[in-house]
C-alpha positions as CSV (number, residue, x, y, z in Angstrom):
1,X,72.2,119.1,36.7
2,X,72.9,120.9,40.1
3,X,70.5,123.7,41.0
4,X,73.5,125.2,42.8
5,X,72.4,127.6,46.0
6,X,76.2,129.0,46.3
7,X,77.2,127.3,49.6
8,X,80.3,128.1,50.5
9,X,80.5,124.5,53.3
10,X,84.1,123.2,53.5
11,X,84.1,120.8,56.2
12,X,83.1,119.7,59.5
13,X,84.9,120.6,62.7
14,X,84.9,119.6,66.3
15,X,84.1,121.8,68.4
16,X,85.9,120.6,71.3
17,X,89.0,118.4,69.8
18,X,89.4,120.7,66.0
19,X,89.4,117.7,64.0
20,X,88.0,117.7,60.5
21,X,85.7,115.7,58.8
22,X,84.3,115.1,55.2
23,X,80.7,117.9,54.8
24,X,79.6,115.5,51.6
25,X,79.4,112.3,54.5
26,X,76.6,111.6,56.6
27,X,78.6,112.5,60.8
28,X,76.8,112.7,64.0
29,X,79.4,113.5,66.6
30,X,83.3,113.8,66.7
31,X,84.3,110.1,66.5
32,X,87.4,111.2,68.5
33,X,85.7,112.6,71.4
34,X,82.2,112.5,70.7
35,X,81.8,116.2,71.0
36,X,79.9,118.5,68.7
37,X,80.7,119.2,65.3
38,X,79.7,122.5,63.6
39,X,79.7,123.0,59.6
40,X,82.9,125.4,58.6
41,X,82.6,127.8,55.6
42,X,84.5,129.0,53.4
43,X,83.6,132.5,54.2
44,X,86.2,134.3,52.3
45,X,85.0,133.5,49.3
46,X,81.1,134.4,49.9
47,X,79.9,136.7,47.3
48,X,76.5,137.5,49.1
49,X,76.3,141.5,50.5
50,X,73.6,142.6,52.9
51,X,72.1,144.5,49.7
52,X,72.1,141.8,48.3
53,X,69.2,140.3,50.7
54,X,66.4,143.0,49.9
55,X,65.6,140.8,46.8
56,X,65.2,137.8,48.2
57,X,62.4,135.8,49.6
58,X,61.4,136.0,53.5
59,X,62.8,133.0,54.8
60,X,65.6,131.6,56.1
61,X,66.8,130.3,53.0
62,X,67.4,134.0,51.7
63,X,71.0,133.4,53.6
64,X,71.7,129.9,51.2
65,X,75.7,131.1,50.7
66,X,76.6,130.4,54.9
67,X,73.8,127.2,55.4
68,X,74.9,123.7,53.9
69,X,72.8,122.8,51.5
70,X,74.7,122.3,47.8
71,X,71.8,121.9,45.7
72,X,68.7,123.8,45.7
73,X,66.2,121.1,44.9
74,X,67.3,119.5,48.2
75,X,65.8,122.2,50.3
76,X,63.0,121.3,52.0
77,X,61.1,124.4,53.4
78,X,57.5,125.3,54.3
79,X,58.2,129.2,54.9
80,X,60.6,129.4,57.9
81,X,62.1,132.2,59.0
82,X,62.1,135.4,58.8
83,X,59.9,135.9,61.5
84,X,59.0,139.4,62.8
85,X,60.9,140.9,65.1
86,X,58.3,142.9,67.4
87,X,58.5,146.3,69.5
88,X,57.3,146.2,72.8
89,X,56.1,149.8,73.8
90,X,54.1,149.1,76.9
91,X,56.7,146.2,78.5
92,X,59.2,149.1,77.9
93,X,57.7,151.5,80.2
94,X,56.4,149.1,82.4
95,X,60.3,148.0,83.0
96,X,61.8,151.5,82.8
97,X,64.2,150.2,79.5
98,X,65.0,152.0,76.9
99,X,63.5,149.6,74.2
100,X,62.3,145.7,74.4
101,X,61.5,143.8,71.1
102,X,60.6,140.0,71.2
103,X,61.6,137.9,68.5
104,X,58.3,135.4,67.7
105,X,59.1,132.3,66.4
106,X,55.6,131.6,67.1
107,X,55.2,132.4,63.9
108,X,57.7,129.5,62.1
109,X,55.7,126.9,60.4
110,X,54.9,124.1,63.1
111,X,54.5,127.2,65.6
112,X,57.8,127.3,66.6
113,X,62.0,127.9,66.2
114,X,62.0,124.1,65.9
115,X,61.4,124.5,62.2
116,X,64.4,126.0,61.6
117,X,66.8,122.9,62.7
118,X,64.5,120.6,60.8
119,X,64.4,122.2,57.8
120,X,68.3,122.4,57.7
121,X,69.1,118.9,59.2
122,X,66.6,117.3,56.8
123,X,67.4,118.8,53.7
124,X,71.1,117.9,54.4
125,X,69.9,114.4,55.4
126,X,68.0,114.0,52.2
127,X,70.9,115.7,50.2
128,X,73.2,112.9,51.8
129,X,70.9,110.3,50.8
130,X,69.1,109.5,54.0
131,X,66.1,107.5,53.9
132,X,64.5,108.1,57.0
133,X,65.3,109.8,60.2
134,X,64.2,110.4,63.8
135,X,64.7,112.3,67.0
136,X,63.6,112.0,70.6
137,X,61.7,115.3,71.4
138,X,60.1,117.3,74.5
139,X,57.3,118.1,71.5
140,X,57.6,120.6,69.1
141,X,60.8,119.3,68.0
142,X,58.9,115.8,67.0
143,X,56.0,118.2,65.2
144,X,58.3,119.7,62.7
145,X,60.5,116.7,62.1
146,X,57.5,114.6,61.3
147,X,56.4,117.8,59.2
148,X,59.3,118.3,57.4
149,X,60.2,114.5,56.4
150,X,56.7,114.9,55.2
151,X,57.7,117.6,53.0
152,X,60.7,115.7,51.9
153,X,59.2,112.2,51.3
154,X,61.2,110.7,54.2
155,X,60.0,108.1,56.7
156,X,60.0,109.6,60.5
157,X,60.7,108.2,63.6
158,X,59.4,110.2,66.8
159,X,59.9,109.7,70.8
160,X,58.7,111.7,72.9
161,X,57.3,112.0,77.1
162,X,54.2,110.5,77.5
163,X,53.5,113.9,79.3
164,X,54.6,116.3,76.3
165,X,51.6,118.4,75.2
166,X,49.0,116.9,73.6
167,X,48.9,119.4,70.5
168,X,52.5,118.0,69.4
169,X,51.9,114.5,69.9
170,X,48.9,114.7,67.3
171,X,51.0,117.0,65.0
172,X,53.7,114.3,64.4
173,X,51.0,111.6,64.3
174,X,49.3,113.3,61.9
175,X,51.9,114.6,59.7
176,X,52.6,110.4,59.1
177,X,55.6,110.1,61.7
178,X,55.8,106.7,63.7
179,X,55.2,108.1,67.1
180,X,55.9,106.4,70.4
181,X,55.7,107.9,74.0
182,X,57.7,107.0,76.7
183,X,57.8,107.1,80.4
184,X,60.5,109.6,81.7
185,X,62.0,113.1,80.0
186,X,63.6,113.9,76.5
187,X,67.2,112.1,77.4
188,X,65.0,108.7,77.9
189,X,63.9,109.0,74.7
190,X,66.9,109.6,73.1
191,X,68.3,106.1,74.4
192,X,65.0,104.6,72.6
193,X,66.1,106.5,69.4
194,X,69.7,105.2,69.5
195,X,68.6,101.6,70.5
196,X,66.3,101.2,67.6
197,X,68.0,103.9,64.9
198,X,70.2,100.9,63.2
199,X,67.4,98.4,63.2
200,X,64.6,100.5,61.3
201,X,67.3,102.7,59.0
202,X,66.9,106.1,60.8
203,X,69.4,109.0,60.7
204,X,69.5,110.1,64.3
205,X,68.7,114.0,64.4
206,X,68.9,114.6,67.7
207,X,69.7,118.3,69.0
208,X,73.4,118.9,68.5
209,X,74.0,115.4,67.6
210,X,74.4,116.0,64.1
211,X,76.0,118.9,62.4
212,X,73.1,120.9,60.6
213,X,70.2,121.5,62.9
214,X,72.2,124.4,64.4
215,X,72.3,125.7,61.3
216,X,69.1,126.4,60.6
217,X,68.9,128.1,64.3
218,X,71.6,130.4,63.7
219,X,69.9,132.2,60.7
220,X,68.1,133.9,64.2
221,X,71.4,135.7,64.8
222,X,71.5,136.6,61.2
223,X,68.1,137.8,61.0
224,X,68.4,140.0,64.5
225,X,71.3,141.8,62.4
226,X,69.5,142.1,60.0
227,X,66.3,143.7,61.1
228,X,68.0,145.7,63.6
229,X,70.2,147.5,60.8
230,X,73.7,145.0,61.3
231,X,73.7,146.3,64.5
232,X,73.1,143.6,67.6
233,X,71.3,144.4,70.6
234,X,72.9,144.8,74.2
235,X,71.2,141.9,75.9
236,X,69.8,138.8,74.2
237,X,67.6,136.8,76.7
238,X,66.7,132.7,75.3
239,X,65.2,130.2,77.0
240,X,67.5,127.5,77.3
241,X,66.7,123.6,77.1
242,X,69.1,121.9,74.2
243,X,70.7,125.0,73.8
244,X,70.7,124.5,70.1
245,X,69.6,128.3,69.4
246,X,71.9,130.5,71.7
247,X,74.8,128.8,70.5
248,X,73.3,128.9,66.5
249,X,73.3,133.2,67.2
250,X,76.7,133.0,68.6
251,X,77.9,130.9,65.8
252,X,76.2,133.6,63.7
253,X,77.7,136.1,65.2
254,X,81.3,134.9,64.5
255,X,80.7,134.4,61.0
256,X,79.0,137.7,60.0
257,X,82.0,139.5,61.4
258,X,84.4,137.7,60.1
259,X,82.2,138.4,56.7
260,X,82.4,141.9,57.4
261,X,78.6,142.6,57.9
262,X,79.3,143.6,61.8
263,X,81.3,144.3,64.1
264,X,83.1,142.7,67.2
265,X,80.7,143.8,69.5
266,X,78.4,141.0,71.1
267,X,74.9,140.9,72.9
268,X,75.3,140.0,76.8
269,X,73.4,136.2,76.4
270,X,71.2,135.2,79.1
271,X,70.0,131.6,79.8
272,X,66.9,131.3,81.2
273,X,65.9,127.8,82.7
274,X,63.0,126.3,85.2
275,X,63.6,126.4,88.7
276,X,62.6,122.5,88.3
277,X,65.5,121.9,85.6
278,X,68.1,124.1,85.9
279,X,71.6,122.5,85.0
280,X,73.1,125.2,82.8
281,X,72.2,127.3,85.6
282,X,73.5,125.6,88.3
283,X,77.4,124.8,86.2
284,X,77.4,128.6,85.5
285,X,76.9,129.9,89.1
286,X,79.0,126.9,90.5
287,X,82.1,128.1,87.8
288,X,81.7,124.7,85.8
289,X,81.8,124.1,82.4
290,X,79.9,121.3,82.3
291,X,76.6,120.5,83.2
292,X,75.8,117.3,85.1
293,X,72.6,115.9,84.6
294,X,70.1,117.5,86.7
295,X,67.5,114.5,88.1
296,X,63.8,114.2,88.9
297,X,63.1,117.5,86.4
298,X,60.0,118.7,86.8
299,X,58.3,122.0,84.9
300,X,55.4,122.0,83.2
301,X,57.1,124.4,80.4
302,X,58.5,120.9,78.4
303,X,60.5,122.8,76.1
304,X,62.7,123.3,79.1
305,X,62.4,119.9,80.6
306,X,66.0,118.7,79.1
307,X,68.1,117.6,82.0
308,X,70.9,117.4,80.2
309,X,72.8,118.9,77.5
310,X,75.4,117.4,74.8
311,X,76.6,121.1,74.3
312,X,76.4,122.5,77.7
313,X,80.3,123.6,77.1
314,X,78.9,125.7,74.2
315,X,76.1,127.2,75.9
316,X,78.7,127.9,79.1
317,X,81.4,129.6,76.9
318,X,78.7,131.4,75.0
319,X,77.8,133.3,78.3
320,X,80.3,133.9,79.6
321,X,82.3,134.6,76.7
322,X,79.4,137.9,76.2
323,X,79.9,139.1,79.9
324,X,75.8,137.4,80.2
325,X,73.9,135.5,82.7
326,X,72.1,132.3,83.3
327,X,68.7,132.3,85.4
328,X,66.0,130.1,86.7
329,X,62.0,131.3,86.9
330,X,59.3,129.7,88.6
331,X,56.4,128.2,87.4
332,X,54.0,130.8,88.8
333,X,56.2,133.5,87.6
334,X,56.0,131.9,83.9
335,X,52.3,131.7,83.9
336,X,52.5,135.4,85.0
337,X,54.6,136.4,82.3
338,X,52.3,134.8,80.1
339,X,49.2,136.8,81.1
340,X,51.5,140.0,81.2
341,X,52.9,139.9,77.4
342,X,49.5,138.5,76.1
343,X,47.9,141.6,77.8
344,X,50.2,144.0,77.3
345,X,51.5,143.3,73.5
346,X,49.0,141.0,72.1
347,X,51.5,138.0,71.8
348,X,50.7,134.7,73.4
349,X,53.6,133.4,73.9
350,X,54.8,129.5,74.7
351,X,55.9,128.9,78.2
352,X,59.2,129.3,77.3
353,X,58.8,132.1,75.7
354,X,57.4,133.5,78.6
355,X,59.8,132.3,81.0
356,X,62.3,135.4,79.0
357,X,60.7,138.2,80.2
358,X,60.0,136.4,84.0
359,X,64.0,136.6,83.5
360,X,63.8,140.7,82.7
361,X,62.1,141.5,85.4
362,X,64.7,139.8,87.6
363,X,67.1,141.1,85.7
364,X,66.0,144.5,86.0
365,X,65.8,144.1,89.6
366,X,68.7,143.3,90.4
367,X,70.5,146.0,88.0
368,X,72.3,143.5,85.3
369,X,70.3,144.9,82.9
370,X,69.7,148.8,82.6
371,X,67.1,151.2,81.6
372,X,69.2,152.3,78.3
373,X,69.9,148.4,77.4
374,X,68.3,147.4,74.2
375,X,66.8,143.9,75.3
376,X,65.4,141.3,72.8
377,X,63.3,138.2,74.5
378,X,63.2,135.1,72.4
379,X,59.3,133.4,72.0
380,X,60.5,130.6,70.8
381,X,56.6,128.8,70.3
382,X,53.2,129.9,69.9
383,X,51.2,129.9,73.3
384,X,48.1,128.0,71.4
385,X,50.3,124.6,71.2
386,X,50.0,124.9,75.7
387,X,46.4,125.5,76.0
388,X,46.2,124.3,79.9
389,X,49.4,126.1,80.9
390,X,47.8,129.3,82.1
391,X,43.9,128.3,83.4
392,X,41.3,130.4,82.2
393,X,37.6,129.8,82.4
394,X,35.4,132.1,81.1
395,X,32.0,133.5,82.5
396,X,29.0,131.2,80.9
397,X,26.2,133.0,79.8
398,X,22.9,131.0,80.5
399,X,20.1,130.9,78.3
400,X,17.8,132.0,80.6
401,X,20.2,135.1,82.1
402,X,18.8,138.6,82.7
403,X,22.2,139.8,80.8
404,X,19.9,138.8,77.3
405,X,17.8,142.3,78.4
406,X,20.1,144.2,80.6
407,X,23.2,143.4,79.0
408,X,26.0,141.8,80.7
């Protein structure tokens, strides 16, 4: 007997050529032109009503009716979502703006957004009968995908850079995944995922290369309605590898106002890349739509390490489409962002997450963003999974130091 969740899925749709495919068959990409394909609701008849959300539980799942999963005892979930979105007093009048809130997904099971897309993609894997799946990763992509097939009794399949942080390479090992590291970057990986996927049985997960990992990422757009009163901010800043979450929110976007729950006005997104791997960047301020494959990428923030992008036309349009930006940060302004909104708020963010607010201040420079803007950043990992990023070396206290009388 079906534990029905109320999913309203119809079909799947390219996003770049419209045609349709079955929801209830296993797709990747469009196998017309190999383009993206987004799950399409039927969104008229969705009985769900923002009141209808204070009852239900604090996770992602609590928006069941617009995600694709048929059959509640398919969902595989450790708690994601829902994650607190967090005023940021002292950045605001440090910045001279009106009000700045960061969005932690450091706070996701697996310490990051990741869990989102995994918990979607595999609980719609397992639904479709998958066996076993796999994903290259730049490392906390791997972590919840090895964590989540856990959870769902699925064999796991992981590549990742032999250079990815340590703290995700023992998190997929760990969770049971079978983990290999390669020499070279995410999109070297992924050829070793698609090389071996028919030989060992995997469904390949990779980042927009299968319908439902955005899914899970674009319950961030519904949650920023929700907890800012179905009311969107003026400028949403994300840092931008895959690209999976800006285009997940403006997905989200689309579909809560054709629900009714908003209106048709839109953040101003921002893309925020390394100055050592900076396609989107460098298509948006060269006019392009696509983003050629940016070589020798270099930045120690591997979340951002992605040279390339299968839905660089989706990130593109999403920009541009708000009136937003794209931008590229150092490395030393990162690691000062980091120290900055660890000191300042109290959250430690991930590199990444860090690389948002290097964007603000830029930002703020310059004038594109203004002092009564409401501006959420997007952490989208806990700072503890990069212990090395930022060095710090605290004072030892010898045995035989003075400081044991005089104090220190």
């Amino acid at each position: 007997m079906v534990n029905s969740t109320g999913s309203t899925l119809s079909h799947l749709e390219c996003t770049a050529c419209g045609r349709t495919f079955d929801a209830d068959v296993l797709h990747r990409l469009c196998e017309e032109c190999g383009k993206v394909l987004y799950p399409r609701y039927d969104l008229a008849n969705v009985r769900l009503r923002p009141s209808d959300l204070l009852t239900r539980e604090p996770s992602m799942w609590r928006y069941r009716e617009v995600l694709p999963i048929r059959d509640a005892e398919h969902i595989v979930s450790l708690g994601e979502g829902f994650t607190p979105l967090l005023a940021a007093p002292r950045l605001s009048d440090r910045l001279g703006i009106s009000d700045v809130r960061i969005k932690d997904e450091g706070q996701n099971p697996t310490g990051s957004f990741k869990a989102r897309g995994m918990s979607a993609a595999v609980s719609r894997a397992r639904e479709l009968g998958a066996k076993s799946v796999a994903a290259p990763s730049a490392g906390n992509a791997g972590g919840a995908l090895a964590a989540y097939a856990a959870r769902a009794g699925l064999a796991a399949g992981v590549v990742m850079p032999e250079d990815c942080p340590r703290i995700n390479q023992v998190e997929a090992v760990v969770s049971g995944a079978d983990t290999w590291l390669v020499e070279g970057l995410i999109d070297d990986a992924g050829r070793l995922v698609r090389t071996t996927s028919e030989a060992r049985g995997w469904f390949d997960v990779s980042t927009l290369k299968e319908p439902y990992r955005v899914e899970g990422k674009k319950t961030l757009g519904y949650e920023l309605a929700e907890q800012l009163g179905w009311e969107l901010p003026d400028v949403v800043i994300y840092p931008t590898g895959g690209g999976t979450g800006l285009v997940g929110m403006w997905k989200a976007f689309a579909e809560m106002t054709e629900l009714g729950w908003i209106g048709e006005q839109r953040p101003r997104m921002v893309v925020v890349q390394a100055e050592g791997c900076a396609p989107i960047v460098r298509a948006h301020d060269q006019g392009e739509r696509h983003a050629p494959r940016w070589e020798d990428a270099t930045t120690d923030a591997s979340g951002l390490r992605v040279p390339v992008a299968v839905g660089d036309y989706l990130i593109l349009d999403a920009v541009r489409d708000s009136g937003g930006t794209a931008v590229s940060v150092s490395e030393d302004e990162m690691r000062e962002a980091t120290r900055e909104l660890a000191a300042a708020e109290g959250i430690y963010p991930a590199p990444e997450g860090a690389a948002t607010l290097a964007a603000l201040h830029r930002l703020r420079d310059t004038g594109a963003v203004t002092d009564t803007d409401r501006v959420v950043l997007f952490n989208t990992g806990a700072g503890q999974k990069y212990p090395d990023f930022v060095p710090a070396t605290p004072e030892v206290v010898p045995a035989n130091s003075p400081a044991w009388k005089t104090g220190l």
